[in-house]
C-alpha positions in Angstrom: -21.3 18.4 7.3 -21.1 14.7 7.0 -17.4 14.6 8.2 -17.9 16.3 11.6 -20.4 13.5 13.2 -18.0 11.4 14.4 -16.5 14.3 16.7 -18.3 17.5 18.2 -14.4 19.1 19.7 -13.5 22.1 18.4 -10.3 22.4 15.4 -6.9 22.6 18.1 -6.3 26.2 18.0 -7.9 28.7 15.1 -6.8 26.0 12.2 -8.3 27.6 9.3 -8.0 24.6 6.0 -8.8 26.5 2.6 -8.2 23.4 1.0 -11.3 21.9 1.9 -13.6 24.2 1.0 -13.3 23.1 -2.7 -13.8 25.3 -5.3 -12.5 24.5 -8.9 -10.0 22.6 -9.9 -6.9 21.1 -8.0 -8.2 23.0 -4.4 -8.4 20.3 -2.4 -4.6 19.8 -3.0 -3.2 22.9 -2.6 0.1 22.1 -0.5 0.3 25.8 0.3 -2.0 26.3 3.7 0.3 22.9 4.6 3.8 24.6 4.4 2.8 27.9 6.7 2.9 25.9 10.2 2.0 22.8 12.1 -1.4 22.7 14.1 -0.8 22.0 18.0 -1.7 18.8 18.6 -5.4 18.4 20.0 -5.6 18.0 24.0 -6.7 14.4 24.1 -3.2 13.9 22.5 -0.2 13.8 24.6 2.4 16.1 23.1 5.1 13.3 23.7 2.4 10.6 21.7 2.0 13.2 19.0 3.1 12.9 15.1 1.9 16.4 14.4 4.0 17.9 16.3 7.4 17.4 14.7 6.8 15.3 11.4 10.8 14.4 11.6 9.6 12.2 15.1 7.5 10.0 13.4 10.1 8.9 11.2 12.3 7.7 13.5 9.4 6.6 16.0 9.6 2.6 16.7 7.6 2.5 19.9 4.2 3.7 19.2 2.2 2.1 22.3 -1.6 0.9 21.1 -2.7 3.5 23.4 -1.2 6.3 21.2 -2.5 4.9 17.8 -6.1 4.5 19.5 -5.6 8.5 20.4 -4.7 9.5 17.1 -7.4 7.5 15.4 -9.8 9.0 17.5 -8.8 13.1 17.5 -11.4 15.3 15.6 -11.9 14.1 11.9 -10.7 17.4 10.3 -8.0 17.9 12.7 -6.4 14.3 11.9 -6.5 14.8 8.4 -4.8 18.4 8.6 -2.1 16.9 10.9 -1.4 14.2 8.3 -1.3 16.1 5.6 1.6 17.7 7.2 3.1 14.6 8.1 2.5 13.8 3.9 3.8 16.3 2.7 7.3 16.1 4.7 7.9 12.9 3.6 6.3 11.6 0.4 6.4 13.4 -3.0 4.1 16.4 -3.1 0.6 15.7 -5.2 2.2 12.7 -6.5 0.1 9.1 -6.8 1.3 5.6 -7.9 -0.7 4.2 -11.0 -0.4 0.5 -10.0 -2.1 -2.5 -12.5 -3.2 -6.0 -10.7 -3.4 -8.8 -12.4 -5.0 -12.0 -11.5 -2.4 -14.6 -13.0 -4.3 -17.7 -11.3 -8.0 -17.4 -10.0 -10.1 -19.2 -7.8 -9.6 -22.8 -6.2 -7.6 -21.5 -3.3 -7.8 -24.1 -0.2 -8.1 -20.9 2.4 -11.2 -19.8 3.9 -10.7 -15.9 4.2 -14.6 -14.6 4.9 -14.2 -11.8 2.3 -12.6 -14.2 -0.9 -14.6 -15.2 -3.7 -11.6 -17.1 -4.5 -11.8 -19.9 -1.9 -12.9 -23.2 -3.0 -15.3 -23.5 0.0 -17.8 -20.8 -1.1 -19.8 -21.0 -4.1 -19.0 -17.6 -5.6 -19.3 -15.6 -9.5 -14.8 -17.4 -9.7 -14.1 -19.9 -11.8 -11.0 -21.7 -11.1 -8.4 -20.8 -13.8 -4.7 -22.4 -14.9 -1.7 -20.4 -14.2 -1.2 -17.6 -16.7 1.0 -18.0 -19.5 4.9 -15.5 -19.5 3.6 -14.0 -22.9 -0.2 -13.5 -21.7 0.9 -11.9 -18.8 3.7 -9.7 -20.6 0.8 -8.1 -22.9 -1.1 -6.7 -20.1 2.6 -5.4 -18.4 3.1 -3.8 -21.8 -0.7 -2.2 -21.9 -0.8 -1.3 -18.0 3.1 0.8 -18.5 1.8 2.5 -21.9 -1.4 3.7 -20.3 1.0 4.8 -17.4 1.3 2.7 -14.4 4.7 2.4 -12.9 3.9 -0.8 -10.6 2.5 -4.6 -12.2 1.4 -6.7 -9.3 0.4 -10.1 -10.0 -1.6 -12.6 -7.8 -1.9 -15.9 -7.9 -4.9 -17.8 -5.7 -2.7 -20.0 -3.8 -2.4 -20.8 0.4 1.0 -20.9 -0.8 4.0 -21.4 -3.6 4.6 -24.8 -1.7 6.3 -27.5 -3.9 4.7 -25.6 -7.4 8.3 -25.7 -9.1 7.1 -25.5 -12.5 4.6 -22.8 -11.9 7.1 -20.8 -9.6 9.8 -21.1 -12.2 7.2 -19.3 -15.0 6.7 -16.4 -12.2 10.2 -15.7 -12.0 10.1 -15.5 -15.4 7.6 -13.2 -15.5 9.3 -11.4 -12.9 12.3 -11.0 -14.7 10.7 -9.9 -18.1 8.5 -7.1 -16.4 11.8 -6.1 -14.3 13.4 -5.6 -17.9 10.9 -2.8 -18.6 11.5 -1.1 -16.2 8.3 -0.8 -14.2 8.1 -2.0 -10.6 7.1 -5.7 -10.1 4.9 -6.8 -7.3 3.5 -10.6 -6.5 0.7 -12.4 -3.9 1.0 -15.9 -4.0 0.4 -16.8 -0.5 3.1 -18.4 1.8 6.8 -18.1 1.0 9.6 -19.7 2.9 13.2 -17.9 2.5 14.8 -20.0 -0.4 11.5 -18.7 -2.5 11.7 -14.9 -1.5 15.4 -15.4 -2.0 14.8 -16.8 -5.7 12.0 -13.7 -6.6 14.7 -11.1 -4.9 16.9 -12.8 -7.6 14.2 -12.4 -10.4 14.2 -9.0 -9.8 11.0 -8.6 -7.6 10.3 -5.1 -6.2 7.7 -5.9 -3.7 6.0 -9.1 -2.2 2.0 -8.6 -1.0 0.9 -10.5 2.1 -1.6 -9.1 4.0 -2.1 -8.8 7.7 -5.9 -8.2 6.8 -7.2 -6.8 10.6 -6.0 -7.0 14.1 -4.5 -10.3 15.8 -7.5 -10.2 17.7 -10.4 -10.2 15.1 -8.3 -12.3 13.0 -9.5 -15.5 13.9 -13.4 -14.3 12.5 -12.0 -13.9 9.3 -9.4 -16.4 8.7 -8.9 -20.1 10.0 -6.6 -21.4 7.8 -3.4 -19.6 8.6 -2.2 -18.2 11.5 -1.1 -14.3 12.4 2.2 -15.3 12.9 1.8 -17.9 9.8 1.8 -14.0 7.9 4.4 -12.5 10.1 6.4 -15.1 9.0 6.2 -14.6 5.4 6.8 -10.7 5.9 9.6 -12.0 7.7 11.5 -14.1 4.8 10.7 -11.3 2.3 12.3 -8.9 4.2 15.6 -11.0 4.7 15.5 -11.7 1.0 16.0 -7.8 0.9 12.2 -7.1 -1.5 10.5 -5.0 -0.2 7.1 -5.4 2.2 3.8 -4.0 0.8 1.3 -5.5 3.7 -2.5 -3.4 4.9 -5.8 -4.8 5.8 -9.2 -4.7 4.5 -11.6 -2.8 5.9 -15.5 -3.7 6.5 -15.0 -7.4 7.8 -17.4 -7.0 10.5 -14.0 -5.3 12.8 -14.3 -2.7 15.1 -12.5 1.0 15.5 -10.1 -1.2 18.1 -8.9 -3.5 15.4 -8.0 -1.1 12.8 -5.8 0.3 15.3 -4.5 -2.9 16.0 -3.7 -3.3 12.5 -1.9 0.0 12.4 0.2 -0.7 15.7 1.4 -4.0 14.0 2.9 -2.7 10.8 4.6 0.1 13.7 6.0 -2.6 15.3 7.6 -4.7 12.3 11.3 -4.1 11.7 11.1 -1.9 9.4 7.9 0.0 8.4 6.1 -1.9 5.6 7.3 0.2 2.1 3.6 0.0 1.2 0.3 -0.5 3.2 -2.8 -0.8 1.0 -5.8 0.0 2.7 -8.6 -1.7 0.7 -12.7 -1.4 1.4 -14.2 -4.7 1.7 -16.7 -5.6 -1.8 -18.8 -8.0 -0.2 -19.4 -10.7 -2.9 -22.6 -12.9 -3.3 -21.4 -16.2 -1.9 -19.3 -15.6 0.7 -19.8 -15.4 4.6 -19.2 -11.7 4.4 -21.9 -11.3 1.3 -24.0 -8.9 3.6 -21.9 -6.8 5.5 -22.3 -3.1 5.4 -19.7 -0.5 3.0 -17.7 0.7 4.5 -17.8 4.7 5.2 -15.9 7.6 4.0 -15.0 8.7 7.4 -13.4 5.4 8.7 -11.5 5.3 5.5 -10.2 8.8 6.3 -9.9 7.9 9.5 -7.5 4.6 8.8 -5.5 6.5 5.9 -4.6 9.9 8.0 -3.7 7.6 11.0 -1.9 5.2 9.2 0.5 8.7 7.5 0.8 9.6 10.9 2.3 6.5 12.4 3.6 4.7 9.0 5.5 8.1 7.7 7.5 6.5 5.1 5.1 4.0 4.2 3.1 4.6 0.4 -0.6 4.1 1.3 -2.2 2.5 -1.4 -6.1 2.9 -2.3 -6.8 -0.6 -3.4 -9.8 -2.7 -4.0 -13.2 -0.8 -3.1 -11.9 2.5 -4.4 -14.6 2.5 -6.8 -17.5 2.4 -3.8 -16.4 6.4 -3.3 -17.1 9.3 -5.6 -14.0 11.3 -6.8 -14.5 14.0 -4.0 -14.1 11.3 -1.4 -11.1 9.8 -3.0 -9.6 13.3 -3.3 -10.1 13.4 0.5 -8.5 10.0 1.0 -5.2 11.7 -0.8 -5.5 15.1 1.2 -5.1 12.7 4.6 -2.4 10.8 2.9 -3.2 7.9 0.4 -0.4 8.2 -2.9 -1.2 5.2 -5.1 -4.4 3.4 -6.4 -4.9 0.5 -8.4 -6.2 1.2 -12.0 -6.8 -0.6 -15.4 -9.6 -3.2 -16.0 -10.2 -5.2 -12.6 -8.6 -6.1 -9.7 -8.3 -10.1 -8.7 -12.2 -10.3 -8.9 -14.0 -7.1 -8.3 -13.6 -3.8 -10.8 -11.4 -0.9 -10.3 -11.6 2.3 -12.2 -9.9 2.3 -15.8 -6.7 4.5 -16.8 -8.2 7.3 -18.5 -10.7 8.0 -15.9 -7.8 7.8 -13.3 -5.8 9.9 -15.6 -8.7 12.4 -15.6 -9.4 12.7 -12.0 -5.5 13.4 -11.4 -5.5 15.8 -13.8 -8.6 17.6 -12.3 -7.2 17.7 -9.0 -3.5 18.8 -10.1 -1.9 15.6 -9.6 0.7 13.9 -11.2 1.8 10.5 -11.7 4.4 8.8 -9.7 7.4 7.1 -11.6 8.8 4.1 -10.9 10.9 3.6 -8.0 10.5 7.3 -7.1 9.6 6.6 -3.5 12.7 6.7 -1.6 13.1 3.4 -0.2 12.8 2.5 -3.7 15.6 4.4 -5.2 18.3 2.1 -4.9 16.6 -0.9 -6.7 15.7 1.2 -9.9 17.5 1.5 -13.2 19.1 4.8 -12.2 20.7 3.6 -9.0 21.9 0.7 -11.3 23.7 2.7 -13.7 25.0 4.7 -10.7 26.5 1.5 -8.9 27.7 0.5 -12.4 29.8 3.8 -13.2 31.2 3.2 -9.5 32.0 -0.2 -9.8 33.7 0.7 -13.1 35.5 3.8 -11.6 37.1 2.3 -8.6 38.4 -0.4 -11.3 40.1 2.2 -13.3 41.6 3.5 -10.5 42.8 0.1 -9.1 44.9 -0.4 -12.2 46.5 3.4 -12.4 47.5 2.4 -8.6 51.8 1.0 -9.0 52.1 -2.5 -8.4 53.3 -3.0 -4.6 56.7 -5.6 -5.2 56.9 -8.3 -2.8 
């Protein structure tokens, strides 16, 4: 089996998984052979270092040493994936995935000189630079992506950052503010923010800001030269202070090695708070750019990143983003057995394809899944229309109350 050559150990213990001998529909996401135990943690694991063995740990872990990540990454394939199923199912929504839409708002021109972006103005690449989206352009494809069932509209705009773009930050907000109104989850990527501009999209009614960290501080430099690490920790930074919520992962197949996608994963468990999202997305190498011939990237490294990122990032939705279509349905269906909960869907993704909404819609329903609706994740909760209506009836309450309460005389 293709999945064992990475690791010849034996399965900790006499671990028996039904669920991945697949046969018929919904198997491979049966929750039951995940709710009779927990599988002791595999000897090259330190009992201390290990999230399998108590799921509730990992939640309130915020010292994972690199060490630790490396040894999870590296435990027997079948073994991690078992153990972060566990971890999955004890704290995310049971057979439950986010249909999220992407929408490229601004394309091509940016002044950045990412290795993997057909979007940079230094390659010559299939993008043609584009104006800034119109508010009622971009409100039609909100209105299509929520009928065909996505809960989540991100929007991404090819900048290095918002900078001094007043006019054109002013129409995002708009946008933000309209899409908020419908009640889906809103999501933007414009690059850099400083803390008056987070503070101003918190304002709009932003969900969640993307800025990814891409690969490890170290093999950072060979893809990016433009911007800084810290340059991105700093933008996580001011979004977090602004209150929205931090949806930050890496891309996978930049020429990297098993050592930087740990590094990646140790990052996001050192951040403040764990990142509410953490797409994991499969590089699409793309005639024209430095990175035009690198090799795919392998099921087993995705399985590999997705169950350790569960395992360390708990809480975290792991979101299959751009690549997904380079794996059959099987494979993806893996990818949510070791912990993935949200893919991108509809027409395309900033400039390579993604698998359309009925075909998503299918392959859920063939694996016994179910949609995820908007701001069901937990962290989430509290900024959703419910939670709203809640605070509102409260707010009213305790003023009916005030004025039943006698007037104190001076």
């Amino acid at each position: 089996m293709s999945l064992l050559r990475s690791s010849t150990r034996p399965l900790a213990g006499r671990v028996v998984c039904p669920s991945l001998q697949v046969r018929g529909r919904a198997s491979a996401v049966d929750p039951t052979p995940f709710e009779t135990s927990v599988p002791p943690a595999p000897t090259s694991v330190p009992s201390s270092s290990s999230a399998a063995s108590s799921s509730s740990s990992s939640a309130a872990r915020r010292s994972w040493r690199r060490a630790e990540v490396a040894e999870v990454y590296q435990s027997p394939l079948l073994d991690l994936i078992f153990r972060s199923a566990t971890v999955h199912r004890e704290h995310q929504p049971r057979n439950t995935i986010q249909l999220c839409t992407l929408m490229n708002i601004k394309e091509g021109g940016c002044s950045e000189d990412c290795g993997y972006c057909s979007q940079s103005s230094r390659y010559t690449t299939p993008s043609t630079p584009s104006k800034l989206s119109e508010v009622d352009e971009v409100l039609v494809e909100a209105r299509k992506a929520k009928e065909n069932g996505s809960t989540r509209f991100c929007m991404g705009a090819a900048w290095r950052e918002v900078g001094g773009r007043k006019r054109g930050f002013n129409r995002i907000l708009d946008m933000v503010k309209e899409i908020r109104g419908m009640g889906m989850e809103v999501c933007t990527t414009l690059g850099m923010l400083t803390p008056e501009q987070a503070i101003a999209l918190k304002n709009a009614g932003l969900t969640a800001y993307n800025h990814n960290l891409d690969t490890s501080r170290e093999y950072y430099g060979k893809v990016v030269t433009s911007r800084t690490y810290d340059d991105r920790l700093s933008t996580l930074e001011a979004v977090r202070d602004a209150g929205i919520s931090v949806c930050s992962g890496g891309i996978l197949g930049l020429g990297e090695e098993e050592a930087d996608r740990v590094g990646l994963i140790w990052e996001m468990s050192k951040l403040p708070e764990h990142p509410e999202s953490f797409p994991v997305n499969a590089l699409v190498a793309i005639p024209g750019t430095p990175m035009e011939k690198n090799e795919p990237v392998s099921i087993q490294t995705m399985l590999r990143t997705i169950a350790t990122a569960r395992i360390v990032l708990p809480t975290s939705i792991i979101r299959l983003a751009a690549g997904r279509q380079l794996f059959s349905e099987s494979e993806q269906a893996m990818c949510f057995m070791a912990g993935a909960n949200a893919v991108f869907t509809g027409e395309r993704m900033l400039t390579t394809p993604t698998t359309g909404w009925d075909q998503d819609k299918a392959m859920l329903d063939t694996w016994g899944l179910r949609g995820m609706r908007s701001f069901e994740e937990k962290r989430l909760h509290r900024l959703g229309p419910e939670a709203e209506a809640e605070a509102s009836v409260q707010a009213q309450e305790a003023t009916t109350e005030q004025a039943k309460r006698p007037e104190v005389q001076a």
